[in-house]
C-alpha positions in Angstrom: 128.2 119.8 113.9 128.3 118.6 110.4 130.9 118.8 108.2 131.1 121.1 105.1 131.4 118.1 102.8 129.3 116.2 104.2 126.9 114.7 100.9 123.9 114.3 102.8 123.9 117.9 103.9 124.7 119.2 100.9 121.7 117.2 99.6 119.0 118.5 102.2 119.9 121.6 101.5 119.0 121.1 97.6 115.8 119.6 98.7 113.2 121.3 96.7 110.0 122.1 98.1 106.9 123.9 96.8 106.0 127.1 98.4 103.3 129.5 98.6 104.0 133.0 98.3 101.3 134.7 100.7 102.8 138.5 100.1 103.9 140.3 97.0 107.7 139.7 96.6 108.7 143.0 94.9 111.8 141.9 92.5 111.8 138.3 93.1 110.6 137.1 89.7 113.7 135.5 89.0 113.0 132.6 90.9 109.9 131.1 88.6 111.9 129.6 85.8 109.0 129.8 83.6 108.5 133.5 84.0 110.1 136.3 82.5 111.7 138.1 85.0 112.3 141.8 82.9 108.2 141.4 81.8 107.1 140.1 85.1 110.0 141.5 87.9 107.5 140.6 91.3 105.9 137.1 92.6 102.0 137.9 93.0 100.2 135.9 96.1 99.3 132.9 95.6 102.4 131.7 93.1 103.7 128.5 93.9 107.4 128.0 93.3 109.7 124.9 93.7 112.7 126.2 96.1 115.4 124.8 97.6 114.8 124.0 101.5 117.8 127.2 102.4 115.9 129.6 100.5 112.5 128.8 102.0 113.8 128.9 106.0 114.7 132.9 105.6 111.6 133.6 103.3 109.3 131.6 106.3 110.8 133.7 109.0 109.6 136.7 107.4 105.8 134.7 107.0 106.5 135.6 102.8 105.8 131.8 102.0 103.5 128.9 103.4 105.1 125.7 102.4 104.7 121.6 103.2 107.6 119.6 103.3 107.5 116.5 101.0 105.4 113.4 102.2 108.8 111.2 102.6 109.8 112.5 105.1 107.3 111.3 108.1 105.2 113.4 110.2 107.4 113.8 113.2 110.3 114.8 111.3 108.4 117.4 109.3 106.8 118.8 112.3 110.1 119.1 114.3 111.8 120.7 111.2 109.2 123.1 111.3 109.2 123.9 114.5 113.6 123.7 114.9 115.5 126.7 113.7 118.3 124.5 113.5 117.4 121.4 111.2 120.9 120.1 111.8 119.4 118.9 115.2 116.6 116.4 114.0 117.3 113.0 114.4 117.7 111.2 110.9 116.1 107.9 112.5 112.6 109.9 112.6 113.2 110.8 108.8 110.7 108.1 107.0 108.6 107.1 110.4 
């Protein structure tokens, strides 16, 4: 278990990554910074939006997004984050090999 003040959970968590809406998100324009979210209130399929790693794990339950986790982190980590509900789990020493 990790502590709440732990810095390098807090910074995973921050971790943007890009993610492909593959539904219509009905009132979710708010999270595009570079739309106006009173002329444009839904994200259309296709939109890709930079979100922090905590927002994408709900939204990818639900199958809303499609999203790739950043090429620093190696290819067995991002394949057992993927496939772990619990990221908290993954050993760090598999994070850049």
């Amino acid at each position: 278990m990790t502590s709440y003040f732990d810095i390098n959970t807090i910074l995973s968590e921050e971790e943007r990554v890009t993610a492909e809406f593959v539904i219509e998100a009905k009132g979710l324009g708010y999270l595009d910074p570079a739309r106006d979210a009173s002329v444009e209130p839904d994200v259309k399929p296709g939109s890709k939006l930079d979100l922090p790693y905590w927002m994408i794990q709900p939204l990818n339950k639900r199958n809303w997004v499609e999203f790739q986790f950043p090429k620093i982190y190696g290819r067995y980590f991002r394949e057992s984050l993927r496939a772990n509900s619990d990221p908290q789990a993954n050993n760090v020493n598999d994070v850049c090999f």
